[in-house]
C-alpha positions as CSV (number, residue, x, y, z in Angstrom):
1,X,-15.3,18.9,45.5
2,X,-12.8,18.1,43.2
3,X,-10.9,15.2,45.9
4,X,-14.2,13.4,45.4
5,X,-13.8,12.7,42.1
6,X,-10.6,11.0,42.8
7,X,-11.5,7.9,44.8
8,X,-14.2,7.4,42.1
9,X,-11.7,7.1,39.4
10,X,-9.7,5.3,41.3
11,X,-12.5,2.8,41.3
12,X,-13.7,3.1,37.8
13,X,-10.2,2.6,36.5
14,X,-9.3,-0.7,38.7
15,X,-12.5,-2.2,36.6
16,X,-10.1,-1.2,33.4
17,X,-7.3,-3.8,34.7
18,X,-4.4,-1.8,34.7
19,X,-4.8,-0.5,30.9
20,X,-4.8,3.1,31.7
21,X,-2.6,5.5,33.9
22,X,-4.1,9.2,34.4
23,X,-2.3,12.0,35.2
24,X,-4.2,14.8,37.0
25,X,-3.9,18.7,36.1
26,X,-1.6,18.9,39.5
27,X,0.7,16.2,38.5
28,X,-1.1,12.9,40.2
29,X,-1.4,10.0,38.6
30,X,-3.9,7.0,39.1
31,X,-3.5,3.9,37.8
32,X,-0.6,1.5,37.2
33,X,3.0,2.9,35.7
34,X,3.0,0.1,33.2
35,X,-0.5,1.1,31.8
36,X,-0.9,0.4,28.1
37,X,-2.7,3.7,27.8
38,X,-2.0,7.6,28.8
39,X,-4.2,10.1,29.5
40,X,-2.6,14.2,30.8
41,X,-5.6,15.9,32.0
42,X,-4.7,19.6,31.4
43,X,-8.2,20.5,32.8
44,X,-10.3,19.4,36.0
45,X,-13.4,19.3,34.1
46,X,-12.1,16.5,31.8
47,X,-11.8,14.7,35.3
48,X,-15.6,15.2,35.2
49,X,-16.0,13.5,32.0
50,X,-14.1,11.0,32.6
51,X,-15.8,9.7,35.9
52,X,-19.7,10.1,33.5
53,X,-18.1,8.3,30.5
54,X,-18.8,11.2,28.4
55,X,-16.8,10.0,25.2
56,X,-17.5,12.3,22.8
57,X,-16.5,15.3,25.2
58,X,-13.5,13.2,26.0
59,X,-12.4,13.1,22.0
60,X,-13.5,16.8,21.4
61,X,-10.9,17.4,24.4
62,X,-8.0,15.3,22.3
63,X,-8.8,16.9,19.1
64,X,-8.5,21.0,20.4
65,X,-5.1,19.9,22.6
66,X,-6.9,19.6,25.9
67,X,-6.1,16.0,26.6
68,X,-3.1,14.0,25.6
69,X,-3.5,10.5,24.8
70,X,-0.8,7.8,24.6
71,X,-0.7,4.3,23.3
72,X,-1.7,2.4,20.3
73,X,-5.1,3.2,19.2
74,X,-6.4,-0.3,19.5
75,X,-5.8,-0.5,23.3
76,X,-7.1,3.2,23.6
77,X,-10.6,1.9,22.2
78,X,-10.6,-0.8,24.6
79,X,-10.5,1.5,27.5
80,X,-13.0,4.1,25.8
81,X,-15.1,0.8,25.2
82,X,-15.2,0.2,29.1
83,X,-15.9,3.6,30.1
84,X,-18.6,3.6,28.4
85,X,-22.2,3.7,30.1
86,X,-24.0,1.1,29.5
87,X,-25.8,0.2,25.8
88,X,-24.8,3.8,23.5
89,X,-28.3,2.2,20.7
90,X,-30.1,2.3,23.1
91,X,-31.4,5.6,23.9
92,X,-34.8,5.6,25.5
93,X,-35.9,8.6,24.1
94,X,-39.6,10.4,23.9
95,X,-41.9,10.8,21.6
96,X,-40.8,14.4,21.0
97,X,-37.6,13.6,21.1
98,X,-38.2,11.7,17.5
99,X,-40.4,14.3,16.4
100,X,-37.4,16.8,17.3
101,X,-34.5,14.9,15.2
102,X,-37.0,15.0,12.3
103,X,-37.6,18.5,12.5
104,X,-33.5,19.3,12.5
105,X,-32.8,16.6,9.4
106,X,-35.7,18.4,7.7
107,X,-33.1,21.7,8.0
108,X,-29.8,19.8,7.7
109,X,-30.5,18.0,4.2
110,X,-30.7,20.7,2.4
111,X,-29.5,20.5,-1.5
112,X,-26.6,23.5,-0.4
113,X,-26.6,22.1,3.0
114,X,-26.1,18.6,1.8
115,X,-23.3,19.7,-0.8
116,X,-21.3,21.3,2.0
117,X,-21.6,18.5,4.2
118,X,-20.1,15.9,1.5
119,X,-17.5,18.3,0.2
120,X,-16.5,18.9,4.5
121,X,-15.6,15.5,4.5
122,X,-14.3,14.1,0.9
123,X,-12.7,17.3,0.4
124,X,-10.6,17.5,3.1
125,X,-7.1,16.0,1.1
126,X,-7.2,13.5,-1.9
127,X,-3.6,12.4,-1.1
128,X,-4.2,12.7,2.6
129,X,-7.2,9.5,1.6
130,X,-4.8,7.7,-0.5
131,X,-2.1,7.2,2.4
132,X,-4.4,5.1,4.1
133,X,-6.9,3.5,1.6
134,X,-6.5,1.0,-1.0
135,X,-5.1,1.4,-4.4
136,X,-8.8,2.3,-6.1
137,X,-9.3,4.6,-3.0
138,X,-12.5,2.1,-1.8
139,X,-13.9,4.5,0.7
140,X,-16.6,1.9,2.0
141,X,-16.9,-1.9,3.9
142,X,-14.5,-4.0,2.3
143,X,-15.4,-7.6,1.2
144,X,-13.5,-10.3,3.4
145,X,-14.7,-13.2,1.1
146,X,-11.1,-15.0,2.4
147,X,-9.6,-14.3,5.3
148,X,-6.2,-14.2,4.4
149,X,-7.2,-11.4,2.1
150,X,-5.2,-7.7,2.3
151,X,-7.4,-4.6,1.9
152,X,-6.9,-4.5,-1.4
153,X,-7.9,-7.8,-2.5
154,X,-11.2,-7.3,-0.5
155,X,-12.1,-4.3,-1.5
156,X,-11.9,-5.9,-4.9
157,X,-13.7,-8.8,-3.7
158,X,-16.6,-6.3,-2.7
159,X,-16.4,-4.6,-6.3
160,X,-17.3,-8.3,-7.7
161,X,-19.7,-9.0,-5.0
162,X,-22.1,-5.8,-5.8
163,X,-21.5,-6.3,-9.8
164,X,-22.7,-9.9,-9.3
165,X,-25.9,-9.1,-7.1
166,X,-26.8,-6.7,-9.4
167,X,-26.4,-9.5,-12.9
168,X,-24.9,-6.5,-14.6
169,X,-24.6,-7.3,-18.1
170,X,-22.9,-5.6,-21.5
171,X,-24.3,-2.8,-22.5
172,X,-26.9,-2.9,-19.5
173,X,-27.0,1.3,-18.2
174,X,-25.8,1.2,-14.5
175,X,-25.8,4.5,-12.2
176,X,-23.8,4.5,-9.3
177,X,-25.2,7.1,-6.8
178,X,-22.6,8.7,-4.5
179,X,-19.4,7.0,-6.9
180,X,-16.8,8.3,-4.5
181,X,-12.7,8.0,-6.5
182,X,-14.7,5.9,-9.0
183,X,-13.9,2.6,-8.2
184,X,-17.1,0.7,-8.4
185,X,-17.9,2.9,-11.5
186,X,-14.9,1.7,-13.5
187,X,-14.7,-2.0,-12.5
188,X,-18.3,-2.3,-13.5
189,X,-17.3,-0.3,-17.0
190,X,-14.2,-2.8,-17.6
191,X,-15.5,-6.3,-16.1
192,X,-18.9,-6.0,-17.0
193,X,-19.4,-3.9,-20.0
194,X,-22.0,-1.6,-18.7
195,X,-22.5,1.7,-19.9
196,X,-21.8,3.7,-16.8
197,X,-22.7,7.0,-15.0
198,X,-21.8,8.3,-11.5
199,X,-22.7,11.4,-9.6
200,X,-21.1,13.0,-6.6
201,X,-21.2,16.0,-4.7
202,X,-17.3,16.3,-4.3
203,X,-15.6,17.9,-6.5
204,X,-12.4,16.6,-5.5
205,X,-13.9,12.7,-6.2
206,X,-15.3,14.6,-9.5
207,X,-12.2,15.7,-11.0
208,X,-10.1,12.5,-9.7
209,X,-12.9,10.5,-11.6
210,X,-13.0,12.3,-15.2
211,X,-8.7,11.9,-14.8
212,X,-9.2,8.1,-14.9
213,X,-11.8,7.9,-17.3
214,X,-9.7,10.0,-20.0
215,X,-6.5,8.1,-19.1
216,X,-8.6,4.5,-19.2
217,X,-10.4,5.9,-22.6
218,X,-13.4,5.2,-21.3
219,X,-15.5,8.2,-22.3
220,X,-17.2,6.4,-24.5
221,X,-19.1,4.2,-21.8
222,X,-18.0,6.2,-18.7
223,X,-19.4,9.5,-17.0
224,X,-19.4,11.3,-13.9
225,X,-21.2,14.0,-12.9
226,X,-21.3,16.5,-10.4
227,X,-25.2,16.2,-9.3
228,X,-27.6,15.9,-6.7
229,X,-29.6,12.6,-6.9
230,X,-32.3,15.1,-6.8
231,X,-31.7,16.4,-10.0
232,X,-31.4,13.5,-11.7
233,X,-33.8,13.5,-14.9
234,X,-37.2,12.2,-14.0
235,X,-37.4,10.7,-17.6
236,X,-33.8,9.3,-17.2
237,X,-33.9,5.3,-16.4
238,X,-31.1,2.9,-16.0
239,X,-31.2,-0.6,-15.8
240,X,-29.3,-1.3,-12.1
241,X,-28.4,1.7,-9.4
242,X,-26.1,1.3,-6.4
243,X,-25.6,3.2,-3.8
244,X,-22.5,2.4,-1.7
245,X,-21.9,4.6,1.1
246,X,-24.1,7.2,0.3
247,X,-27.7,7.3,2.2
248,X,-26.0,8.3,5.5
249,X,-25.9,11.4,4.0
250,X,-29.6,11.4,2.7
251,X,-31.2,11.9,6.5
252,X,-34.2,10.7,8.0
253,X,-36.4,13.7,6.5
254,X,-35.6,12.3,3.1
255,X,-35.0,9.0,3.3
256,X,-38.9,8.2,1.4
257,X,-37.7,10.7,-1.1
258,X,-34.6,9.1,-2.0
259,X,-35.7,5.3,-2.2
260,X,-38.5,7.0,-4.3
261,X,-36.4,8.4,-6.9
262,X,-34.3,5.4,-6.6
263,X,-37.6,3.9,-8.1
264,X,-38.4,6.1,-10.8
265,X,-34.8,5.6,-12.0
266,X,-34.9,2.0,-12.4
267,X,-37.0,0.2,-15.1
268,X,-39.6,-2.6,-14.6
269,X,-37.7,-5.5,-13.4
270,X,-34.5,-3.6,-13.1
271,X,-32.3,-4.0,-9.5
272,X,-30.5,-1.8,-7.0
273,X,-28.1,-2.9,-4.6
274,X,-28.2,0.0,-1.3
275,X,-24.8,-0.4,0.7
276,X,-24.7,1.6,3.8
277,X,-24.5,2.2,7.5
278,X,-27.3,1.2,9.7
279,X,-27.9,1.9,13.2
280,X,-27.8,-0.6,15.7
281,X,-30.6,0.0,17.4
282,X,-34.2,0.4,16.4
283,X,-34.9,4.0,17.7
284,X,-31.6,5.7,17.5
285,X,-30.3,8.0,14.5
286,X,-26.5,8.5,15.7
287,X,-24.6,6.6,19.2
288,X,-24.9,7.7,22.8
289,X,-22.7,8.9,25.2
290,X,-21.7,11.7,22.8
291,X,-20.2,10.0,20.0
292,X,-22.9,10.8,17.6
293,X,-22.0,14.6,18.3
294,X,-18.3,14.2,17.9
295,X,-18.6,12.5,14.4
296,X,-21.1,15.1,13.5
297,X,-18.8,17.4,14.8
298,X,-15.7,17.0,13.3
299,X,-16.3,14.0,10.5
300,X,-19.5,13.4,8.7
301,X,-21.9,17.2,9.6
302,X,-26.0,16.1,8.6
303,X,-24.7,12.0,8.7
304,X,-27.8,10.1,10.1
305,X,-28.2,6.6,10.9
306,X,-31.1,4.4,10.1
307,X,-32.1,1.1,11.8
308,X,-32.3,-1.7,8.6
309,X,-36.0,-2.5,9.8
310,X,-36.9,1.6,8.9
311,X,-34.7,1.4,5.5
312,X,-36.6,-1.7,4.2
313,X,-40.0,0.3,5.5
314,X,-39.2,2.9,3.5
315,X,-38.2,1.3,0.5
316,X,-41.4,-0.8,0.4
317,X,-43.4,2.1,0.8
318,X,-41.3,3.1,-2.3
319,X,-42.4,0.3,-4.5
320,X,-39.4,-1.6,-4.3
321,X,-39.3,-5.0,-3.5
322,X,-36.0,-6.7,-1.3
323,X,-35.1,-9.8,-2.6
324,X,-31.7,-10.1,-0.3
325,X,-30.1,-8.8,2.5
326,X,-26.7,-9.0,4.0
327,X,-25.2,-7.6,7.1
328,X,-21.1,-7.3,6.4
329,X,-21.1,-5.6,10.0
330,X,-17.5,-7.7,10.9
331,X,-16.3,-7.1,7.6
332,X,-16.7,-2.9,8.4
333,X,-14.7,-3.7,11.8
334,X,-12.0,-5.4,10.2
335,X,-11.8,-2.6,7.1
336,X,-12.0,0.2,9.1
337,X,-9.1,-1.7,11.7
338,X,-6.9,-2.1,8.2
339,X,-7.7,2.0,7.8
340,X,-6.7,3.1,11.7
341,X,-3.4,0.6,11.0
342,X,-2.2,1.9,7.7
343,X,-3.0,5.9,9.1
344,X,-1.4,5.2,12.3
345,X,2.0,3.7,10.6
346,X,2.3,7.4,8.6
347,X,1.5,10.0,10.9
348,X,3.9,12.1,10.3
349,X,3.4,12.2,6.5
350,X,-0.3,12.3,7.1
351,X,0.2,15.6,8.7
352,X,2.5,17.0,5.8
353,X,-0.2,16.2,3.6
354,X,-2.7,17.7,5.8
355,X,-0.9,20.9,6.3
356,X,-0.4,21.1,2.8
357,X,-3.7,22.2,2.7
358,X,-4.7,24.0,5.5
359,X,-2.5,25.6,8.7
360,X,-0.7,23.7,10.9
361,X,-3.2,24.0,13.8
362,X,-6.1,22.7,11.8
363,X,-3.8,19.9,10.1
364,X,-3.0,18.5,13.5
365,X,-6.9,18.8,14.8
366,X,-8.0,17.3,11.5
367,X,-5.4,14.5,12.6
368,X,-6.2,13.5,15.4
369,X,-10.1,13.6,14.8
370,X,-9.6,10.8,12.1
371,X,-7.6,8.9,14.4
372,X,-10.2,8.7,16.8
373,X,-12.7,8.3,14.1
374,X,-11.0,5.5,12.2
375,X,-10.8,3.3,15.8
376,X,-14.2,4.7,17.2
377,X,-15.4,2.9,14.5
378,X,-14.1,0.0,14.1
379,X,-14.9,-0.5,17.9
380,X,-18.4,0.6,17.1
381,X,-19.0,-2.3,14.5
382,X,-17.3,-5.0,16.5
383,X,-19.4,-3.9,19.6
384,X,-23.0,-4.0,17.3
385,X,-23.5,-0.7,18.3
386,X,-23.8,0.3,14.1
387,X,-24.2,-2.2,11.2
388,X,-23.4,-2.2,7.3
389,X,-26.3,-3.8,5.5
390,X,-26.4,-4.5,1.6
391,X,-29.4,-4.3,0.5
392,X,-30.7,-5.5,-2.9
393,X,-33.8,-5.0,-4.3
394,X,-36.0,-4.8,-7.7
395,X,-38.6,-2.5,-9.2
396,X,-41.3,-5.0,-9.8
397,X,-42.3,-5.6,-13.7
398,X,-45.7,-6.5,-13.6
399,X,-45.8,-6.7,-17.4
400,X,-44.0,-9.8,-17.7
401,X,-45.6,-12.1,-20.0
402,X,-43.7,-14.9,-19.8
403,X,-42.4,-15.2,-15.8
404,X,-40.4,-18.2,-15.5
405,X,-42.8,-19.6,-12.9
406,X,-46.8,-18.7,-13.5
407,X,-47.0,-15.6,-11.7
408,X,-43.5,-14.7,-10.0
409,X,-43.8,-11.3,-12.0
410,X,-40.1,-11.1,-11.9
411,X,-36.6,-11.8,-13.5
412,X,-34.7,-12.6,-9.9
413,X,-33.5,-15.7,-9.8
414,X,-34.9,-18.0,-7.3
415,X,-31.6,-18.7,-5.4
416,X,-28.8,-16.8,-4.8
417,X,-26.4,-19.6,-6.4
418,X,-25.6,-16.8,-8.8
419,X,-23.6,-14.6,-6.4
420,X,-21.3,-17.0,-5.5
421,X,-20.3,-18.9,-8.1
């Protein structure tokens, strides 16, 4: 049973080119000697998995120490990128099947649920972060507005590119939903003069945050706080919102209910700019072949994916109206490349930090999940499979008596000359 597997391999990995050797439980090994990339099977089933291109059970396998991998992680994702069946977005799933993931994101997003979920993730090590992200600990699509540009200056780059979508001005009050280490919060604080307040759910991103606003002396004009965007105060209204990397964690069951609160925050002809991950195809809430389940797994637990065409549904049924779009999709492969790099020049300090935290076993499972995470990812975006839209939109002001154009009801300008110059 099991000798029948082999010749299939055999087969599948010849369509690989010679980029990958495996060695079999017993010792065999298929493929060329000057392979790029390794694989030690320690079990026969993983054999199994291998020949149905079942990715995610593949990674689970590399995380708990059941299968070795070898080489660099950008020719490891182009082998896991030709083993994979066929289009991962696009699931043709039932009727049931939809009514099914609604019923579980009803359970998963939770407000104790969804803290535990955030602080899973962001929790995990703040120096471990910091060994691989930029400077102001940007944990979202970086902004590639050159392309000689390092992480750092792109990330940057991104900062400006949200505060200027959004026209924040002096003394305008701007929430930043989900404010991660801060970064957009205090670049809009010290560039743009807004009176500014963040909430999170991690209290690791909490307490870095209040450190740099008392050593800035920003307490004046800068908050954070740890909160729910649930529990924000209904009579509470700020002039601009963004959200950056935050409504993957709302879920499908609530994604109405956040754009809705998004709305009552705003006032009349104020903006919000919505940055975040959107499936790549129309029907699908996390990627195929299992790779949804390993990053729900081991990374993001309750992270759902929404097509852009459902976000701006929702948002409309909201009340809000888009005036702009832009899908930074490349930009998220090239950030998230920059990420895998910088991680995969310090692995052994990465584990010290890890371990520092937990026990060795979990350190080196941690690890090696991010690894595969970091690549999986980038891969993902430069395949299409997911998508990074910004979103920008305005709560319409209907009161407006004197429009700049008879009956445009609103303040946006009518080009986007103003984001660019």
């Amino acid at each position: 049973m099991i000798s029948a597997f082999v010749p299939r391999i055999q087969a599948q990995l010849g369509a690989l080119h010679g980029q990958v050797l495996v060695q079999l439980p017993q010792g065999q090994r298929l493929g060329p000697s000057d392979a790029s990339v390794r694989l030690r099977l320690s079990t026969w089933s993983t054999l199994a998995r291998l020949k149905a291109g079942q990715i995610g059970a593949l990674g689970e396998e590399f995380v708990e120490g059941k299968l070795h991998l070898e080489g660099c992680m950008r020719d490891i994702m182009a082998v896991v990128a030709g083993l994979v069946p066929g289009n991962p977005v696009q699931n043709h799933t039932r009727w049931w099947s939809h009514m099914l993931s609604r019923a579980r994101s009803k359970v998963m997003h939770t407000l104790q649920k969804d803290a535990a979920q955030v602080q899973f993730h962001y929790d995990v090590s703040d120096d471990f972060y910091a060994l691989w992200l930029d400077p102001r600990r940007v944990y979202s699509c970086a902004y590639y507005r050159d392309p000689p540009m390092t992480l750092a200056q792109a990330q940057e780059a991104k900062l400006d590119h949200i505060c200027r979508k959004l026209m924040l001005r002096p003394g305008e009050h701007f929430l930043d939903i989900g404010a991660g280490w801060g970064a957009l919060l205090l670049w809009a604080a010290e560039h743009y003069g807004v009176d500014a307040t963040g909430i999170t759910l991690s209290k690791n991103q909490h307490a870095h945050v209040q450190r740099l606003i008392e050593d800035k002396g920003l307490q004046g004009r800068v908050r954070i706080e740890l909160r729910d965007y649930r529990h924000m105060d209904e009579h509470q209204r700020f002039d601009k919102i963004s959200s950056v990397g935050m409504f993957e964690h709302v879920g499908q069951a609530n994604m109405q209910r956040y754009f809705s609160q998004v709305m009552r925050l705003l006032v009349p002809g104020g903006l919000v700019l919505n940055h975040g991950i959107t499936a790549g195809g129309a029907n699908n809430w996390q990627l195929g072949a299992g790779m949804g389940e390993f990053i729900e797994k081991y990374i993001f637990p309750g992270g759902e994916l929404v097509h852009v065409g459902r976000v701006l549904g929702h948002m409309a049924r909201a009340g809000l109206e888009v005036v702009d779009a832009e899908n930074l999709r490349p930009h998220y492969a090239r950030t998230l490349w920059d990420w895998s790099d910088a991680l995969e020049a310090q692995l052994d300090t990465a584990l010290e930090l890890l371990a520092a935290d937990s026990d060795a076993e979990r350190a080196e499972k941690t690890l090696r999940a991010y690894r595969l995470y970091l690549a999986g990812c980038a891969m993902s975006f430069e395949k299409g499979w997911i998508a990074l839209h910004q979103i920008l939109a305005t709560r319409p002001d209907h009161e407006l008596s004197e429009a700049p154009i008879s009956g445009s009801q609103s303040t946006y300008p009518f080009s986007r000359h103003y984001m660019y110059e």
